[in-house]
C-alpha positions in Angstrom: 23.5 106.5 101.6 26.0 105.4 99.0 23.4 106.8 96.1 24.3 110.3 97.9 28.5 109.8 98.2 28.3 108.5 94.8 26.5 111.8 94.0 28.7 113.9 95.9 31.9 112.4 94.5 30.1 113.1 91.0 29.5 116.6 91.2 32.8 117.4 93.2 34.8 115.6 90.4 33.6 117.1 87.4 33.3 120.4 89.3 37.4 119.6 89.7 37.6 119.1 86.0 35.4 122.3 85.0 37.8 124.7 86.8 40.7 122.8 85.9 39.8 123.1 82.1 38.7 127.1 83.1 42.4 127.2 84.2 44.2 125.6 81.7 42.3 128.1 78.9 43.0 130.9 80.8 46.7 129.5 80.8 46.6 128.6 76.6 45.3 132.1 76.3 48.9 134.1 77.8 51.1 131.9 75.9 52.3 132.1 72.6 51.3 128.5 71.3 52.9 129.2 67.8 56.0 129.6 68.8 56.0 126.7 71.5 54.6 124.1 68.9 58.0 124.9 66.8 59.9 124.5 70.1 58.0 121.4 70.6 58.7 120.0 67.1 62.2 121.0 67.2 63.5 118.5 70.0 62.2 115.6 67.2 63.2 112.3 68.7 65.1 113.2 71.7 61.5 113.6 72.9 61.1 110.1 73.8 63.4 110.6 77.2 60.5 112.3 78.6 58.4 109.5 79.0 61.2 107.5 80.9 61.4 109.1 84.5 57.1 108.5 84.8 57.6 104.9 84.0 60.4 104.8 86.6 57.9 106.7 88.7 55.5 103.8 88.3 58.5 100.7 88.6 59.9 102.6 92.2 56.0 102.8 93.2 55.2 99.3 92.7 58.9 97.8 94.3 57.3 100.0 97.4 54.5 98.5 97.3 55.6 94.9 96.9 57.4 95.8 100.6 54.4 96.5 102.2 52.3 93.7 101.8 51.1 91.8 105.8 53.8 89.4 106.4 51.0 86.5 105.1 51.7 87.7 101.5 55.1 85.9 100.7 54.8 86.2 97.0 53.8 88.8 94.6 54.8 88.7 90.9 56.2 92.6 90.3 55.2 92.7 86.9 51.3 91.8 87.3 51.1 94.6 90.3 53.0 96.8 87.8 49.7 96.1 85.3 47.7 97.1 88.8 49.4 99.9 89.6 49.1 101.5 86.1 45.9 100.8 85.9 44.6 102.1 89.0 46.6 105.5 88.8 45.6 106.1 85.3 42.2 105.9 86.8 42.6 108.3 89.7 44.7 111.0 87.6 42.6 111.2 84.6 38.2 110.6 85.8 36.7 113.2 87.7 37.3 112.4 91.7 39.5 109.8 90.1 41.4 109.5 93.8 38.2 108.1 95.8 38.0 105.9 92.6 41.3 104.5 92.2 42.7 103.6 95.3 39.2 100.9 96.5 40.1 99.4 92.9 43.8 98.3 93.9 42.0 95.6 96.3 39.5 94.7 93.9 42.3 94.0 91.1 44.7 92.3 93.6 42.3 89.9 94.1 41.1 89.4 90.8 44.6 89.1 89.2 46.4 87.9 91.4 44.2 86.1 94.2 45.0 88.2 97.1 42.3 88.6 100.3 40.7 91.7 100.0 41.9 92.5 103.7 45.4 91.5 102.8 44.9 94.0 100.1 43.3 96.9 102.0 46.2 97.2 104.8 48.5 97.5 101.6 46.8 99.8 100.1 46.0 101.7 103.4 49.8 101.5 104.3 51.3 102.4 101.1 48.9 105.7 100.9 50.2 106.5 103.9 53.6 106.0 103.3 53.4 107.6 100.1 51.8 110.9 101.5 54.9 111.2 104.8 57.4 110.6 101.7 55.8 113.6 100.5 56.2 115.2 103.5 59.9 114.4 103.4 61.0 115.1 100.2 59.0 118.7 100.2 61.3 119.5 103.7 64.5 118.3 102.4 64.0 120.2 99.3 63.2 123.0 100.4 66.2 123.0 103.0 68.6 122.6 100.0 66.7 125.0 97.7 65.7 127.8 100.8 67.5 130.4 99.4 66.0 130.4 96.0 62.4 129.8 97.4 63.3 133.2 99.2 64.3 134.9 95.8 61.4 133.7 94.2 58.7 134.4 96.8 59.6 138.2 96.3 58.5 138.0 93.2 55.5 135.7 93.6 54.5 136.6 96.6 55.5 139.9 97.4 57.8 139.1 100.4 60.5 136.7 101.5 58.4 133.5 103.5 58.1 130.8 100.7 60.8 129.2 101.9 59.1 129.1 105.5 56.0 128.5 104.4 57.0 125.2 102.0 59.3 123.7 105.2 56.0 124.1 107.3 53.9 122.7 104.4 56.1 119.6 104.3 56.6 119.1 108.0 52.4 119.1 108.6 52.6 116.8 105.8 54.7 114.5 107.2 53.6 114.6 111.1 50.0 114.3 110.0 50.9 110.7 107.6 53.1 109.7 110.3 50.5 110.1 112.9 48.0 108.4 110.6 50.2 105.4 109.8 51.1 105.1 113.5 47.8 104.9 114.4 46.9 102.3 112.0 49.4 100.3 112.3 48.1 99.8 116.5 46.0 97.1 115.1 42.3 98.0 115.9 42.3 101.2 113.2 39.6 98.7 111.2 37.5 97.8 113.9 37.5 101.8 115.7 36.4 102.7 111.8 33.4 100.2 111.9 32.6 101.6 115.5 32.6 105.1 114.2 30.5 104.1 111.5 27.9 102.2 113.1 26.9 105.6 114.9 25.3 106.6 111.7 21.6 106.5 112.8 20.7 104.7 109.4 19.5 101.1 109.0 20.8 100.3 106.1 24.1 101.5 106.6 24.2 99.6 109.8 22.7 96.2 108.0 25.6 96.7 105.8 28.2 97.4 108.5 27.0 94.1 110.0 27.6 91.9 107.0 31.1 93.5 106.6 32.2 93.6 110.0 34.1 90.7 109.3 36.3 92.0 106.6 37.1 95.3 109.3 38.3 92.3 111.4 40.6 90.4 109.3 42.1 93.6 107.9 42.9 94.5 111.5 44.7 91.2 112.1 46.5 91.6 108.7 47.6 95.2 110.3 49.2 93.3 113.4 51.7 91.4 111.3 53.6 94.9 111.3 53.8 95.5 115.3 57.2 95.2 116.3 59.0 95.0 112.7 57.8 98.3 110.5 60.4 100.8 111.3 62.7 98.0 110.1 60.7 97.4 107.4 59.0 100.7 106.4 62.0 102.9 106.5 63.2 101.5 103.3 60.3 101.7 101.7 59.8 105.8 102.7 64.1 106.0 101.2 62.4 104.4 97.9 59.4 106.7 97.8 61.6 109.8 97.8 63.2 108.6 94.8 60.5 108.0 93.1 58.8 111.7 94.2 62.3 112.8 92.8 61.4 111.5 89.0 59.3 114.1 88.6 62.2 117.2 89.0 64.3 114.7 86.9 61.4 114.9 84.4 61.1 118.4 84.5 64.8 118.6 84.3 65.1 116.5 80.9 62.3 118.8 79.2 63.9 122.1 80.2 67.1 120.7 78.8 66.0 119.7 75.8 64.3 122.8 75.1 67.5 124.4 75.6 66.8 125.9 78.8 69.7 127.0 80.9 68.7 125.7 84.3 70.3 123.8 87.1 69.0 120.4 88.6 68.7 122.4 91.6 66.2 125.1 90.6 64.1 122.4 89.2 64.4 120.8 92.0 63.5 123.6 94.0 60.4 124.5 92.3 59.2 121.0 91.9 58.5 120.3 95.5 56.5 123.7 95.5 54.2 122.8 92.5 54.1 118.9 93.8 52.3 120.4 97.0 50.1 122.6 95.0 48.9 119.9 93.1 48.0 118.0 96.1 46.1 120.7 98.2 43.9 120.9 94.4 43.9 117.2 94.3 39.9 117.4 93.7 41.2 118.1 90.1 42.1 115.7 87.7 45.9 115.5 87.2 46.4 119.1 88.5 44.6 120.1 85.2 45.9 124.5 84.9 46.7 124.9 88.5 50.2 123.0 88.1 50.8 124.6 84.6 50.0 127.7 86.1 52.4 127.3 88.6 54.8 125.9 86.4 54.4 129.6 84.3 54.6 131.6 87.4 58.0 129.7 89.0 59.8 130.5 85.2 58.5 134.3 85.2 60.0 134.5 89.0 63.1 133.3 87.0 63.7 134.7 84.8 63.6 132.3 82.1 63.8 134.4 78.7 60.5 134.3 76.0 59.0 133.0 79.4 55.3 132.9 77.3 57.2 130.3 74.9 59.0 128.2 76.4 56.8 127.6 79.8 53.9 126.9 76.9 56.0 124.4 75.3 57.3 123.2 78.6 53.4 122.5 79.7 52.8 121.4 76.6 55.5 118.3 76.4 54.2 117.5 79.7 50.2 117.1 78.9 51.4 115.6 75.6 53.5 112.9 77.9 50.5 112.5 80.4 48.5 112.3 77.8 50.7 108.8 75.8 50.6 107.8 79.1 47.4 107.4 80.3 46.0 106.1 76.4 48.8 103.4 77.5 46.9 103.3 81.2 43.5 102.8 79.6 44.7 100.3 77.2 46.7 98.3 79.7 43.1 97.9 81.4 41.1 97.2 78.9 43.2 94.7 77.3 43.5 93.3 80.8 39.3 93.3 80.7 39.1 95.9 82.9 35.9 97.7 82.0 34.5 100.9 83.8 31.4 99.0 85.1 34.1 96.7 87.4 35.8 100.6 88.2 32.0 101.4 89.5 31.8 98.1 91.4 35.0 98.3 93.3 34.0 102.0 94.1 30.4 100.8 95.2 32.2 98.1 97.5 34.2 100.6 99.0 31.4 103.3 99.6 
């Protein structure tokens, strides 16, 4: 049973990063890369700000997550889940299926680095997923209240009628009502235990042996889930304020390249078709980083417009971005590995999980 979802997570992730790759050719192929590598090497040094708003991306993300540890976790030093976070999202954004990968492996290094039960571990990381995705939700329905107008321009264009606006206020609301719900739910304190249940309906005796000898570990992540009856609206809701800021880094990043590529653009039209591209990348979240479908995206918002020598500048804008990603997750990888985090301990945390 876990030979086949190992298997299937295989071949669904690199058939994620095949069409990605297909994409972002097909992308490399209608811009004019000459003239977006002298863009590129005309901002010089000012180039550095890019990397800034990710790494505040990844300092918001990990204050989150410090809130929404069970109530039996009174101390967590910020800057060793810092290392945890890095590591673990550097492994879901860059291997194939990196998702299903990454998130099993934040229990498995909380416990390693810093001695935390694995079911202490597995409601935070169950809760902050959660919370993460209605934040989403959120900031993709406040955005595209304040930027409704433009989506309508746009959508014209894209689209060939006026609904984008509609049609991102629905996407977000879904969004949000379906984390929501899904938090809610595990947060009643028996979401572990009516998973093994489920489970143990699998008519195969080896999964069942296994459920048995876990069964346990469902248990006590249950009764780590309880310690947030009665106080997580008080304590969540800040935590969802801090994860719109941090989905808000990524329009400010987008903001500080199309500035500093001299692009005449206003926070609010970045704004505007960040939210729209942030949801894209998550409905094509089977490929790694967004690979083409963002930067496709990306291309398409600047033709709608108008952005002059669009087949320039939106090449060097997607450039500067996979450049940044690309610093970022060498960084990521060295982080683990200097940390002796090898790939065989990614494997065992993902085997654990299966």
């Amino acid at each position: 049973m876990q030979m086949t979802k190992k298997s299937t997570l295989s071949w669904s992730g690199y058939a994620g990063l095949g069409l990605g790759i297909i994409l972002i050719a097909y992308l490399f192929r209608q811009v004019d890369l000459q003239r977006s590598t002298e863009l590129i090497a005309s901002i010089g040094l000012s180039s550095i700000f890019i990397i800034l708003p990710f790494f505040t991306l990844h300092l918001l993300e990990t204050f989150a997550w410090t809130r929404v540890f069970p109530s039996s976790i009174v101390s967590i030093p910020f800057f060793k889940l810092l290392k945890i976070q890095i590591i673990a999202e550097t492994v879901s954004m860059t291997l194939p299926a990196g998702v299903a990968i990454g998130e099993p492996l934040r229990p498995f290094l909380c416990n390693r680095f810093l001695k935390i039960p694995i079911p202490s571990s597995v409601a935070s990381v169950a809760v902050r997923k959660l919370m993460l995705g209605a934040a989403q939700g959120a900031y993709t329905i406040i955005g595209s209240f304040v930027g409704f107008s433009l989506l309508q321009k746009v959508s014209v264009t894209m689209l060939g009628f006026e609904g984008l606006g509609f049609i991102m206020i629905a996407a977000g609301m879904v969004v949000f009502l379906l984390f929501l719900f899904l938090l809610l739910l595990l947060l009643n304190g028996e979401a572990a235990q009516n998973v093994h249940r489920l489970l143990m309906l699998v008519p195969f005796k080896r999964v069942k042996m296994w459920l048995f000898a876990k069964e346990s570990g469902f248990l006590a992540t249950d009764e780590e889930l309880k310690s947030y009856r009665g106080s997580y609206i008080k304590r969540l809701f800040p935590v969802m304020v801090v994860y719109l800021f941090a989905w808000s880094t990524l329009a400010i990043e987008s903001y500080i390249i199309l500035k500093l590529l001299g692009i005449e653009i206003s926070f609010l039209e970045v704004l505007t078709l960040d939210i729209a591209i942030t949801m894209l990348r998550t409905l094509f979240f089977f490929i790694p980083s967004g690979l083409g479908v963002q930067d496709l995206g990306y291309l398409a918002f600047f033709q709608a417009l108008g952005i002059p020598d669009v087949l320039a500048y939106g090449g060097a804008f997607v450039l500067l971005r996979r450049i940044k990603e690309l610093v970022w997750y060498s960084f990521g990888y060295g982080v683990m590995f200097f940390s002796g985090v090898h790939l065989r301990d990614i494997e065992g945390a993902a085997t654990e999980a299966s």
